[in-house]
N, C-alpha and C positions, 0 to 999 in steps of 0.2 A: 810567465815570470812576473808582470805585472801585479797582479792581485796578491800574493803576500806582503810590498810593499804596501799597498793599499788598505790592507787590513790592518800592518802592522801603523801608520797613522790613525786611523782608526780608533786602536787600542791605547796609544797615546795621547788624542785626544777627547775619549771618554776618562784615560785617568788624571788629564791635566782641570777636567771640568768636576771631577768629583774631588780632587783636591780644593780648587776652589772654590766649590760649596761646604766642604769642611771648615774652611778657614774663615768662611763667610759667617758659618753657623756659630763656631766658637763668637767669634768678634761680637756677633747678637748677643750669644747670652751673657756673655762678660757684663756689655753696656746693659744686657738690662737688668742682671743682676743689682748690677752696682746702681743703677736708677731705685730698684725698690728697695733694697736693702736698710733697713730703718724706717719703712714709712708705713709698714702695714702695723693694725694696733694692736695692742697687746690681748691677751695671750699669744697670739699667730707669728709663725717662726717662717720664714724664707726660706725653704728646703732646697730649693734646684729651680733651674728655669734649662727647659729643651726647645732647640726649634727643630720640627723634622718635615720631610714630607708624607703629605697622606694622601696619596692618591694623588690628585690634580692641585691639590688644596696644602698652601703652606701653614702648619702650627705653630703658636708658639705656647708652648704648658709650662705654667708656675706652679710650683710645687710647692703649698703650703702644708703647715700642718700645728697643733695646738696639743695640749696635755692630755684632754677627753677623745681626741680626735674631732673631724671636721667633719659640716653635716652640708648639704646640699646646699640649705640659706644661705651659709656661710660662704662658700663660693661664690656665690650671687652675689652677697654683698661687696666682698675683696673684689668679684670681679667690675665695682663700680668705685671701686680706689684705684684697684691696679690700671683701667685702662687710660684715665685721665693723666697717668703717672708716664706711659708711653709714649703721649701725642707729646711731651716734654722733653723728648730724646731727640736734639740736634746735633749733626744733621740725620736726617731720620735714617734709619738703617736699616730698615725692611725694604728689602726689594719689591715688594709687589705686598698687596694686601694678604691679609693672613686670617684666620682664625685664634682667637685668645682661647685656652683651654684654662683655666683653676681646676686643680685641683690635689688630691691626697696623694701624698708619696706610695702610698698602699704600703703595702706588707714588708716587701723589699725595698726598702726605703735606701736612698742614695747617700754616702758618707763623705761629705766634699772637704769639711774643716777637720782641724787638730780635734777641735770640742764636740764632735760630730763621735770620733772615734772613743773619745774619755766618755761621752752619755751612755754608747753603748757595749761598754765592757761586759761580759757575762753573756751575749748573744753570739747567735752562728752569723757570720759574716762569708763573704766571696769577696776577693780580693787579684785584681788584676794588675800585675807590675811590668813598669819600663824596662825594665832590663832582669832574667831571669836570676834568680835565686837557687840552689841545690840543684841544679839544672830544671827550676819550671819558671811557669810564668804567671800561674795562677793558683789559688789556694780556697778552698772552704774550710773552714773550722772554726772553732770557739775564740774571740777576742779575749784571751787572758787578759793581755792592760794594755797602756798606752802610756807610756815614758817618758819623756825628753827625746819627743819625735820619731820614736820608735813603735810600731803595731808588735804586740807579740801575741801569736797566734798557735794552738795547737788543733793537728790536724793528722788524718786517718793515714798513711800512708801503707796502701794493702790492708793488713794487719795488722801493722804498729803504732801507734799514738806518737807523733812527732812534735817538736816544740819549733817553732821557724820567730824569729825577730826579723822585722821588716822597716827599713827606713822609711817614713812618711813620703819624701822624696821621690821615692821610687813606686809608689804607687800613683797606676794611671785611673785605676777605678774603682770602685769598692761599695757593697751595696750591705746591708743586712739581708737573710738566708732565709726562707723558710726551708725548717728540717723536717724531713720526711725520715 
C-alpha cells in the first residue's frame, strides 16, 4: 500500500522540478534577450535566445541572423560582443556555468514578433496555439498575411485548402516550415 504513495510524490516532484526549470529558462532568456537586443551591429538581427539542457552541460544559443545569411566568423566574432554583454546581467541569472552557442536560426527559423510574421508572408510556417482553434491546436500552411495582429494562414485539411485567421495572442510558437 505504501509505494503508490511513494511514487505518486515522486511524480509530483519530478513535475514541480521541471516546472521550475521552465520558468527558470524562460526568465534567462527574457533578460537576455532584452540584454542583447540592440547591441549586436548591423546587418545582424537578434532572432531567439534558448537555454536548454545538453547532456550534463547547460546552453544557452543566440540566434542570430543577417540578409546573406551568417558564416562561421561571424559567430566568432558576435560570440566576442555577445559574451561581454552577459557578464553585465545583474544579478547574474545562470545557475551554474553554461555553454554560449551563436548561432543561425537555420532553415526553420523561429517567429517570435508581429515583424517576424509581416517579413515572412508568402512562406510555409507551423504554427502552435494557446487555446485551440476549429478544434486544433496546430497548423502548417502558407502565411497569406499578417493584419492588425492577426496571422492568416491557409492550410491542407485532408483534401481541402482551408483558410484559418489566427490571433497573434494566441499563438504560443510558430517557426517557418520546410515543405517537403
Amino acid at each position: 500500500m505504501g509505494a503508490p504513495v511513494v511514487y505518486l510524490i515522486a511524480i509530483y516532484h519530478n513535475h514541480i522540478a521541471y516546472v521550475e526549470r521552465k520558468l527558470m529558462s524562460t526568465k534567462i532568456t527574457e533578460l537576455v534577450f532584452e540584454q542583447l537586443e540592440g547591441k549586436l551591429p548591423e546587418p545582424f538581427e537578434l532572432v531567439d535566445v534558448e537555454w536548454a539542457k545538453m547532456g550534463a552541460d547547460d546552453v544557452l544559443s543566440v540566434l542570430v541572423d543577417k540578409p546573406d545569411g551568417i558564416t562561421l566568423q561571424d559567430t566568432a566574432d558576435l560570440s566576442e560582443i555577445i559574451s561581454p554583454e552577459l557578464d553585465q546581467i545583474t544579478p547574474d541569472p545562470f545557475p551554474s556555468d553554461y555553454m554560449l552557442e551563436v548561432a543561425s536560426p537555420g532553415a526553420e527559423r523561429p517567429l517570435k514578433k508581429e515583424a517576424d510574421f509581416e517579413k515572412h508572408v508568402g512562406e510555409y510556417i507551423f504554427v502552435k496555439l494557446y487555446q485551440k482553434i476549429a478544434g486544433e491546436k496546430e497548423f502548417v500552411g502558407d502565411l497569406v498575411k499578417f493584419d492588425a495582429g492577426v496571422v492568416t494562414l491557409t492550410y491542407l485539411d485532408k483534401t481541402r485548402q482551408k483558410t484559418i485567421d489566427i490571433p497573434y495572442t494566441n499563438i504560443a510558437k510558430a517557426r517557418t516550415q520546410v515543405k517537403l
